[in-house]
C-alpha positions in Angstrom: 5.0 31.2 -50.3 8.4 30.1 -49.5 10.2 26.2 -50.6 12.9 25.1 -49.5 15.5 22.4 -50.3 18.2 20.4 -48.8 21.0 18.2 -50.5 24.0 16.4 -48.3 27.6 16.5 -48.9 29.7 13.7 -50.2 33.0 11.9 -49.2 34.4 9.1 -51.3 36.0 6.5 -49.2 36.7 3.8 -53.1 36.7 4.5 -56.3 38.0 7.7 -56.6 39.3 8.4 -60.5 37.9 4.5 -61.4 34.4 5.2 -60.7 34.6 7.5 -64.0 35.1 4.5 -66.6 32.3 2.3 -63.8 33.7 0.8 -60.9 31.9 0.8 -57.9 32.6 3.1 -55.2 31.6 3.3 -52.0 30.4 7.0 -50.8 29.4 8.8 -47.9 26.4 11.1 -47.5 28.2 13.8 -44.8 26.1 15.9 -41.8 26.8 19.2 -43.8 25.2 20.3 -47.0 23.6 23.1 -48.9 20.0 24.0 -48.7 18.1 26.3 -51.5 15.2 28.4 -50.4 12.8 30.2 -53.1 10.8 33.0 -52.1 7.9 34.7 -54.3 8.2 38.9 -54.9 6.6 40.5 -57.8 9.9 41.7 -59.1 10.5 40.4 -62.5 13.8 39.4 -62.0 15.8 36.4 -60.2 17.9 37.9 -56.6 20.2 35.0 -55.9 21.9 35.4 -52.3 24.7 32.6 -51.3 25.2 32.7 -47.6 27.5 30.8 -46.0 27.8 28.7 -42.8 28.1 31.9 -40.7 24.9 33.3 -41.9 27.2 35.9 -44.1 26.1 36.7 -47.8 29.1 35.9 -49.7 27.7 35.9 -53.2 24.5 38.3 -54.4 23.7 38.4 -58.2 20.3 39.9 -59.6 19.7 37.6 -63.5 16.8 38.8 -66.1 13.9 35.8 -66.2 14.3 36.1 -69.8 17.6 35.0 -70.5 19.5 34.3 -67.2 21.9 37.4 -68.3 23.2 38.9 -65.4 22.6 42.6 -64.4 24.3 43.1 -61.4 26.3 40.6 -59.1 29.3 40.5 -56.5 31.1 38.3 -58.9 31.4 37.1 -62.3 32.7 34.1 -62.6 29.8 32.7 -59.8 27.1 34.3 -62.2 28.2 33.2 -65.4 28.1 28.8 -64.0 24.5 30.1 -62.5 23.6 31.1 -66.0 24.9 28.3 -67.4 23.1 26.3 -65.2 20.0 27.7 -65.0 19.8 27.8 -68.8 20.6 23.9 -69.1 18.0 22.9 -66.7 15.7 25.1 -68.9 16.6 23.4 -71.4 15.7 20.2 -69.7 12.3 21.2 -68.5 10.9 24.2 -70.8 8.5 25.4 -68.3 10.9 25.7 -65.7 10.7 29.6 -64.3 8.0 30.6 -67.2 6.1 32.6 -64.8 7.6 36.0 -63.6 6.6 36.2 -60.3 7.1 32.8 -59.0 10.4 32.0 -57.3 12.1 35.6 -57.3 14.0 35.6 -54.5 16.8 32.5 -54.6 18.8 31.9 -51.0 21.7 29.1 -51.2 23.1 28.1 -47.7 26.2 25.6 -46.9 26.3 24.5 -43.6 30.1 24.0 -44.3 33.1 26.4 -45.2 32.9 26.7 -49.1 37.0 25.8 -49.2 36.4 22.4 -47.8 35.5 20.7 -51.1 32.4 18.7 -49.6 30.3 19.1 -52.3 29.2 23.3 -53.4 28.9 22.3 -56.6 27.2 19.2 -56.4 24.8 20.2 -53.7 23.8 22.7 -56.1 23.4 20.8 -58.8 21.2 18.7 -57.0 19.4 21.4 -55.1 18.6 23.2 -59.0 17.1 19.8 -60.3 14.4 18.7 -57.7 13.1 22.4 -58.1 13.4 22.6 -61.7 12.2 19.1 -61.6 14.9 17.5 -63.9 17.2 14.6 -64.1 20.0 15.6 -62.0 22.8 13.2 -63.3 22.1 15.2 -67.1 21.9 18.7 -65.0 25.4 17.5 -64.4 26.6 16.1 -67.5 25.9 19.3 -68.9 27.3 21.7 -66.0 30.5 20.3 -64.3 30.7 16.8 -65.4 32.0 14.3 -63.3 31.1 10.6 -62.4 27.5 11.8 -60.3 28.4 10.1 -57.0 28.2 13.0 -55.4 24.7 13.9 -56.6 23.3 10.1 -55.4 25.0 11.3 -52.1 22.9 14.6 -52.4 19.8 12.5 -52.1 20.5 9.8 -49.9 21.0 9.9 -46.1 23.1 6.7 -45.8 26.1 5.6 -47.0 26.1 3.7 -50.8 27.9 2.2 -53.3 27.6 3.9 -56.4 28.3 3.0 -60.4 27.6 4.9 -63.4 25.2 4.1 -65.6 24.2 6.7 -68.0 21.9 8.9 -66.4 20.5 6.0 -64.5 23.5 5.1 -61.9 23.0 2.3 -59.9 23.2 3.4 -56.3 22.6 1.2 -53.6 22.3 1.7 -49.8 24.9 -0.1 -47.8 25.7 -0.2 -44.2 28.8 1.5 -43.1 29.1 2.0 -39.5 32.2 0.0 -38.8 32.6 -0.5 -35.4 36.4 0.7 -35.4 34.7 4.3 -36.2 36.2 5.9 -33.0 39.8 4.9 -34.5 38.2 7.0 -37.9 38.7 10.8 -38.4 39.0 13.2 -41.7 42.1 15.4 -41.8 41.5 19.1 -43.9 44.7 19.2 -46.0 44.1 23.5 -46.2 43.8 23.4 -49.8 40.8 22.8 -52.2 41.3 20.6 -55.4 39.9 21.4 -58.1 38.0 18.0 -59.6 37.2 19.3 -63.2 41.6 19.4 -63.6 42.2 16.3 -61.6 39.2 14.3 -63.7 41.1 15.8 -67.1 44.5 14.7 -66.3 43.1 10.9 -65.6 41.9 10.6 -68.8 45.1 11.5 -70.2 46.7 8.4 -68.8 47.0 5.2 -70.8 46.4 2.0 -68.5 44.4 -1.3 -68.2 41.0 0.1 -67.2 39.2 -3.3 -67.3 41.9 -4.6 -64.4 41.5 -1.3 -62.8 37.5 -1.7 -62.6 38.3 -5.2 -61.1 40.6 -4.3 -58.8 38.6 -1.4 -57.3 35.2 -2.9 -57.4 36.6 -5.6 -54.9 38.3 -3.8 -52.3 35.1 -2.0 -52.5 33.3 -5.0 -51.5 35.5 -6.3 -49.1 35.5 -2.7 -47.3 31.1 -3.4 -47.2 31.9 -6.6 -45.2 35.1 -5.4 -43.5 34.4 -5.6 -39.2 38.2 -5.0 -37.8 40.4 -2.2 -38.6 43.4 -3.9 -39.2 41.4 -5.7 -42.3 40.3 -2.0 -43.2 43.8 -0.3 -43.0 44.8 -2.9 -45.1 42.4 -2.6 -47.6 42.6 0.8 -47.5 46.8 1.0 -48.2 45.9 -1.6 -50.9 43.7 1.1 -52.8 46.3 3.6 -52.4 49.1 1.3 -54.3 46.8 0.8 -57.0 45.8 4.1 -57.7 49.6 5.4 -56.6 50.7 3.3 -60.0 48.0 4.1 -62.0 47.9 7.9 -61.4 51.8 7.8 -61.2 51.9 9.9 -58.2 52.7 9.5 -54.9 50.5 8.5 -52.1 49.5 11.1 -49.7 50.9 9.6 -46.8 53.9 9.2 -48.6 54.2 12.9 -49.6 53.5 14.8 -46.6 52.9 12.1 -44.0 55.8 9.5 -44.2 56.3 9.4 -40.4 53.1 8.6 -39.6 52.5 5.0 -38.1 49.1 4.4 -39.3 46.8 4.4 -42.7 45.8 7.7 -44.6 43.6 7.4 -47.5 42.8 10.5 -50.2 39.4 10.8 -50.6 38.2 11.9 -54.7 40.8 14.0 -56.3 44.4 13.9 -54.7 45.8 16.1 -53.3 43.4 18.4 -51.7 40.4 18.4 -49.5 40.2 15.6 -46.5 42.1 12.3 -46.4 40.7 9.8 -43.7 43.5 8.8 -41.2 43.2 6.1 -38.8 44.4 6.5 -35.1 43.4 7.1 -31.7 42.6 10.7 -30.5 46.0 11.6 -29.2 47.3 10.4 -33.0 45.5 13.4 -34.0 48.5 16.0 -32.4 50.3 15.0 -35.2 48.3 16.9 -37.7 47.9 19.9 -35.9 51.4 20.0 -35.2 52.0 20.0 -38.9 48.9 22.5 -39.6 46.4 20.6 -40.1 43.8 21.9 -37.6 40.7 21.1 -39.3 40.2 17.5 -38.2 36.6 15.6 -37.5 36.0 12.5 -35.9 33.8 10.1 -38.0 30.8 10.8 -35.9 30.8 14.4 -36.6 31.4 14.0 -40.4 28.9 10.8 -41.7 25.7 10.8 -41.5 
């Protein structure tokens, strides 16, 4: 007997850092994600296999049933957050993985390169909790951390706005299909952030977060409503100031994109991943000649 399931990527377009302390953000489910597929094989022990978007197995641990310890794997550090995974969403749901030959053969699959910071982790996550059938936003909690947009994006095939709530987030499904979208694409920046760092250096700052939460929560608004791009780019550069101050650092566009004559907007932790740029498709020669060559139109990205 085989199962099999299926969690979608996230972008966040608002919110990014402020959605921690509750203001609402406004996230995108993406077209890639991770699926997890659990096979049955009388063999006593768990044989995890991560395979990535060209079919290649880039990660193979066998764990005991027992206790999640590993015996053998490809690499450590993957086997130890598995373990510490699998053991809180035991911990969750007591009769999760009690019987020993149920669910023995474990394969993960991204549709999307692992570097490209779309959601592996949260996908996971996700994935982990509808088959050990546990809340997902305390799966988190007690794994990675972070605000749980990306898991409503997980489960949710349009886009939404998203504020924390507990373990109860309020997530409701908007409609984001701007009409500019052609003038929309998401630039790679060829380096991953890591969100766990950028997450502990927020909360180091001191700042108003009540006129923070205010400020964000209505751009986010105005972006819902928002039908010409102008008014988007706008709001969009207006996010980026705020943020800019708060964070104290500089704007992407600023840092390695001064020259360029429309609106770039870092999407969750800055620095890394995709930013969204507005332009035409010619406007996109620019990246590449800088060496950017992963860039994807709206279309291809959003579900």
């Amino acid at each position: 007997m085989t199962k099999e399931f299926y969690s979608n990527g996230k972008l966040l377009l608002t919110g990014e850092y402020a959605i921690l302390d509750g203001a609402k953000g406004l996230a995108l489910p993406t077209k890639f994600g991770q699926s997890l597929k659990l096979r049955n094989k009388n063999t006593g022990t768990i044989h995890w296999f991560g395979v990535d978007e060209n079919d290649d197995t880039w990660f193979y641990a066998e764990f005991s049933k027992v206790d999640f310890n590993t015996i053998t794997t490809t690499d450590e550090a993957t086997s130890d957050r598995l373990k510490q995974i699998l053991t809180e969403a035991k911990k969750l749901n007591p009769e999760f993985l009690t019987k020993i030959i149920e669910n023995s053969i474990i394969e993960t699959k991204v549709t999307f390169p692992l570097n490209w910071g779309l959601g592996t982790s949260s996908t996971l996550i996700a994935n982990i909790a509808i088959w050990a059938g546990v809340n997902p936003y305390q799966l988190l909690e007690t794994t990675f951390g972070g605000s749980g947009y990306d898991i409503a994006c997980a489960t949710h095939n349009t886009p939404i706005t998203y504020q924390r709530n507990d373990f109860k987030p309020i997530v409701d499904e908007v409609h984001f299909n701007p009409s500019f979208k052609d003038e929309l694409f998401f630039v790679y920046l060829n380096q991953k952030k890591n969100s766990r760092d950028a997450i502990n250096s927020y909360r180091s700052l001191d700042f108003n977060k009540k006129a923070l939460i205010t400020k964000i929560d209505a751009i986010t608004e105005n972006i819902k409503k928002c039908i010409g791009v102008t008014e988007f780019e706008g709001l969009l550069n207006e996010h980026e100031a705020i943020l800019s101050e708060t964070l104290q650092i500089s704007t992407i566009k600023k840092t390695l994109f001064p020259d360029y004559p429309r609106t770039i907007k870092s999407l969750g932790a800055w620095g890394g991943d995709f930013v969204l740029a507005t332009g035409k498709e010619e406007d996109t020669v620019y990246f590449k000649n800088k060496g950017y060559k992963t860039i994807l139109p709206f279309s291809k990205m959003i579900l």
